[in-house]
C-alpha positions in Angstrom: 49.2 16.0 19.2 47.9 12.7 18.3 45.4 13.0 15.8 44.5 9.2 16.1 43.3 9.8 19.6 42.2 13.0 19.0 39.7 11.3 16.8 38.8 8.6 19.5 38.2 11.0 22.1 36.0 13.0 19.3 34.0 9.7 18.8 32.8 9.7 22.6 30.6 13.4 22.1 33.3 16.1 22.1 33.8 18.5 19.4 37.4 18.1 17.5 38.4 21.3 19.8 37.3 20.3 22.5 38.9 17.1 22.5 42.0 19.1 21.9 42.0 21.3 24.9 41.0 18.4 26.8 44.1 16.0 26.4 46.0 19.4 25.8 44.8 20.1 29.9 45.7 15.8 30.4 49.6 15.9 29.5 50.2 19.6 30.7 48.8 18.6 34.5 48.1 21.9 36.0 48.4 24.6 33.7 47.8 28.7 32.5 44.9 29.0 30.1 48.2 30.4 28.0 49.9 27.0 27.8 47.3 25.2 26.8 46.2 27.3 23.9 49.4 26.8 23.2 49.8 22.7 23.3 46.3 23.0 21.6 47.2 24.6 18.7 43.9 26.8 19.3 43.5 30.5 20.0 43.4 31.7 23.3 40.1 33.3 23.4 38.5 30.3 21.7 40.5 28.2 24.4 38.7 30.5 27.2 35.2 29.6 25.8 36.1 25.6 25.1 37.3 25.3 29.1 33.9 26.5 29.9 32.2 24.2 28.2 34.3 21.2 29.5 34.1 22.7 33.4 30.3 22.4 32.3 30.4 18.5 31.1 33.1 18.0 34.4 35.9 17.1 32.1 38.4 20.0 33.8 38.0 22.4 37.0 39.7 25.0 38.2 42.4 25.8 41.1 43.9 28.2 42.4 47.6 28.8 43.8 48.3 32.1 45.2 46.6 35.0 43.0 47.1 32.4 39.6 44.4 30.4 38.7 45.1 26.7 36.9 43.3 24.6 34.9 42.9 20.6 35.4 42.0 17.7 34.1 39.9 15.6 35.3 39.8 11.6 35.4 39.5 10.6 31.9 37.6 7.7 33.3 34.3 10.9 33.4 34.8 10.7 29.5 32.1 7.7 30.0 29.3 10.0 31.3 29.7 11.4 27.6 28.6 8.0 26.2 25.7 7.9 29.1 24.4 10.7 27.8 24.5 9.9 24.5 22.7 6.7 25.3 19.8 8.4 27.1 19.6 10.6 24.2 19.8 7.9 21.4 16.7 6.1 23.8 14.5 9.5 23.9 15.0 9.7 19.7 13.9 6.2 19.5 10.9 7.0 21.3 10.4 10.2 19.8 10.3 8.1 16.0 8.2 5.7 17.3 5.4 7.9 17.9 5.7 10.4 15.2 6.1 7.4 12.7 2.3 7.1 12.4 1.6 10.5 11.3 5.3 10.6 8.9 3.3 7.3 7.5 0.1 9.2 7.1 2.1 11.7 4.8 3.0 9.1 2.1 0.0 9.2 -0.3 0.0 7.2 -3.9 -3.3 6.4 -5.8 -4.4 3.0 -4.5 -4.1 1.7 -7.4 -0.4 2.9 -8.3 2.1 0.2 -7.3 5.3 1.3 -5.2 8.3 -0.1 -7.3 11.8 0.3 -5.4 15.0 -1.3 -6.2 18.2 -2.6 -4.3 21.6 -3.7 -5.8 23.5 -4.0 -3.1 23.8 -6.8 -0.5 23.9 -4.2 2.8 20.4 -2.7 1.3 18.7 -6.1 1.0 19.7 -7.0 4.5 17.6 -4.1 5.5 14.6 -5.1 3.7 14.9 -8.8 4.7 15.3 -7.2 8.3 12.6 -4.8 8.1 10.0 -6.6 5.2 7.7 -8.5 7.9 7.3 -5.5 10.1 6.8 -3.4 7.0 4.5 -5.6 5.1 2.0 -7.3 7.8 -1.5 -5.6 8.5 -4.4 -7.4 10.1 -6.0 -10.1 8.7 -2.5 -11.1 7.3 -1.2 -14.3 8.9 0.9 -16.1 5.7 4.5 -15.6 4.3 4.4 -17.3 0.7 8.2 -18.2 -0.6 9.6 -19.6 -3.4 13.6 -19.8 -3.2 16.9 -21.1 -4.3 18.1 -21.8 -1.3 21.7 -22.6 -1.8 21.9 -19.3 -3.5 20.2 -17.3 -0.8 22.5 -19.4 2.2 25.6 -18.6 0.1 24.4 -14.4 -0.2 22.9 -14.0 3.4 25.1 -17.2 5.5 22.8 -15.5 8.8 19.8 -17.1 8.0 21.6 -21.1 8.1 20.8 -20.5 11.8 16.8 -22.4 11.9 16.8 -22.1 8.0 14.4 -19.0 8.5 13.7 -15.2 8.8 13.6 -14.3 12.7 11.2 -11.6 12.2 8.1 -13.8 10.8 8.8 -15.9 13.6 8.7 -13.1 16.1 5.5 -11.8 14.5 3.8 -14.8 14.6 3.4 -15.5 10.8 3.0 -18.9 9.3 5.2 -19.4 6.3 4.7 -22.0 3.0 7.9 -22.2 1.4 8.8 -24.0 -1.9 12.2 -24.4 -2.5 15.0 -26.1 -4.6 18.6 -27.5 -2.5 21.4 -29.2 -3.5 20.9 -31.0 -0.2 17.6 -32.2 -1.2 14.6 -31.7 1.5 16.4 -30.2 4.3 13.3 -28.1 5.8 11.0 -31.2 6.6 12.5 -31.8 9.9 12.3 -28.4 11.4 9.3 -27.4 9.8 7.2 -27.7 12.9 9.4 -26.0 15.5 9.3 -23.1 12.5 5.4 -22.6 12.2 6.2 -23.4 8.3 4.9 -26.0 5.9 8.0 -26.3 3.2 8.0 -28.7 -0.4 11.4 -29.4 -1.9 11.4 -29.2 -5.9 14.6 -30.3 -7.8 16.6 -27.9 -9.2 17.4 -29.6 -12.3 13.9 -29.2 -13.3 13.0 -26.2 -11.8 16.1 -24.1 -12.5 15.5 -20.9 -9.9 18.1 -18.1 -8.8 16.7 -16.3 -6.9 13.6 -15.8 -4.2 10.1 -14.2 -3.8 8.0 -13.0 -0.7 4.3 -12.6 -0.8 2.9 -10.9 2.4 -0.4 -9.5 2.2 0.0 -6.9 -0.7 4.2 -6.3 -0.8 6.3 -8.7 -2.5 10.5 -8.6 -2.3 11.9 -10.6 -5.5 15.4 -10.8 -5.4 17.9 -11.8 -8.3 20.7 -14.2 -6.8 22.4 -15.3 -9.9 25.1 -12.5 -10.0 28.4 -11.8 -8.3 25.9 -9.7 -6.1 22.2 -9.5 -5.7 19.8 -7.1 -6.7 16.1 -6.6 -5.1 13.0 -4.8 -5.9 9.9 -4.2 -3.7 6.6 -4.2 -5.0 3.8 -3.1 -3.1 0.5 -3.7 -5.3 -2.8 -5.8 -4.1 -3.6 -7.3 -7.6 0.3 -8.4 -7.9 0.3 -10.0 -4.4 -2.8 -11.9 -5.7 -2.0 -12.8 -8.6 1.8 -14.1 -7.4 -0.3 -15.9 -4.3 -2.6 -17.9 -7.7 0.8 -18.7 -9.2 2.0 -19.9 -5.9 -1.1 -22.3 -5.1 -0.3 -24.0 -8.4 3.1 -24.6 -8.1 2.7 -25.8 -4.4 -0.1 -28.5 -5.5 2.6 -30.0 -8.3 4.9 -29.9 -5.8 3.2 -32.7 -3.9 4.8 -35.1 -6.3 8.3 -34.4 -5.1 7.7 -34.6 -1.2 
């Protein structure tokens, strides 16, 4: 049989069985339960209890001709209800996260006054932070992002944010950003600032040598380290760090006044 399809047709719900029975039933047309056990590859009794369960997801039915019974396949165009369901399901776990998430967020208990320290190498796990780090980080009373970036370094690592020069989610959330940066391009931010709800101040690069970029939003901070053939983050989550990084920040945004 073709394993390749085998596999496909596996990928749409069915067990790796039952996906064999089925297009064993598809190229034999009408057949015994015998023969197809047979073009299966699988054992007759196990074949018995497969074609149930496909009669049951109305992938094959039954006819009769004379006193023998056949097996057929149906349409493999039905195969899509398999996907249907698996939609409808995927939606209900969705729902079913959202609502327990509260309470599998009430579990996680540190000392207030122990930082949480995690760290990504890998460019597919910093995606997910950048993806998910607003979401994760904003509570109320929280209505800044405060950035300081390279931002050749971070267009060249993550080429999806070129597209308005910033993070979709703060936008979505309604966040204000101020953003210190250095470019190769010089002050390239000014012009969309407004559009962007973000206040931005170019520094030169020559004199303010960064690789890499930080995030300050209310108490969690993402740093990430650029300067590498890939780049590594760590995730702080610590009210006196946030503070302090914000004091650092408020400095280096008033010299960098002189540049803009």
């Amino acid at each position: 049989m073709n394993e390749q399809l085998i596999s496909h047709v596996e990928e749409l719900g069915l067990s790796n069985k039952e996906a064999r029975v089925y297009l064993a039933c598809l190229g034999l047309g009408p057949s015994s339960v015998q023969r197809i056990a047979e073009r299966s590859g699988i054992k007759r009794v196990t074949t018995y209890v497969i074609l149930e369960s496909l009669v049951g997801l109305g992938l094959v039915s039954q006819s009769s001709k004379g006193k023998k019974t056949y097996i057929v396949a149906e349409d493999p165009v039905n195969l899509e209800r398999l996907l249907e369901k698996r939609e409808h399901e995927l939606k209900d776990q969705k729902h079913n996260f959202q609502r327990i998430l509260p309470q599998l967020q009430g579990l996680k208990t540190l000392p207030k006054d122990s930082p949480t320290v995690k760290f990504y190498d890998s460019a597919d796990g910093i995606r997910t932070i950048l993806n998910g780090f607003i979401e994760t980080a904003k509570r109320p009373g929280t209505n800044t992002v405060y950035g300081f970036s390279n931002l050749d370094l971070v267009l060249t690592h993550f080429p999806e944010f070129r597209e308005g020069m910033a993070n979709p989610g703060r936008r979505r959330a309604g966040l204000h950003s101020q953003f210190l940066y250095t470019s190769a391009q010089g002050p390239i931010m000014k012009e969309t600032d407004q559009i962007q709800n973000r206040e931005s101040r170019w520094l030169p690069a020559d004199k303010f040598p960064v690789v890499g970029d930080f995030t300050v939003l209310g108490d969690h901070i993402l740093m990430l380290s650029l300067g590498a053939s890939h780049p590594m983050g760590i995730t702080i989550v610590s009210f006196e760090l946030a503070e302090g990084l914000r004091s650092l920040f408020a400095a280096a945004w008033e010299a960098a006044e002189a540049y803009n």
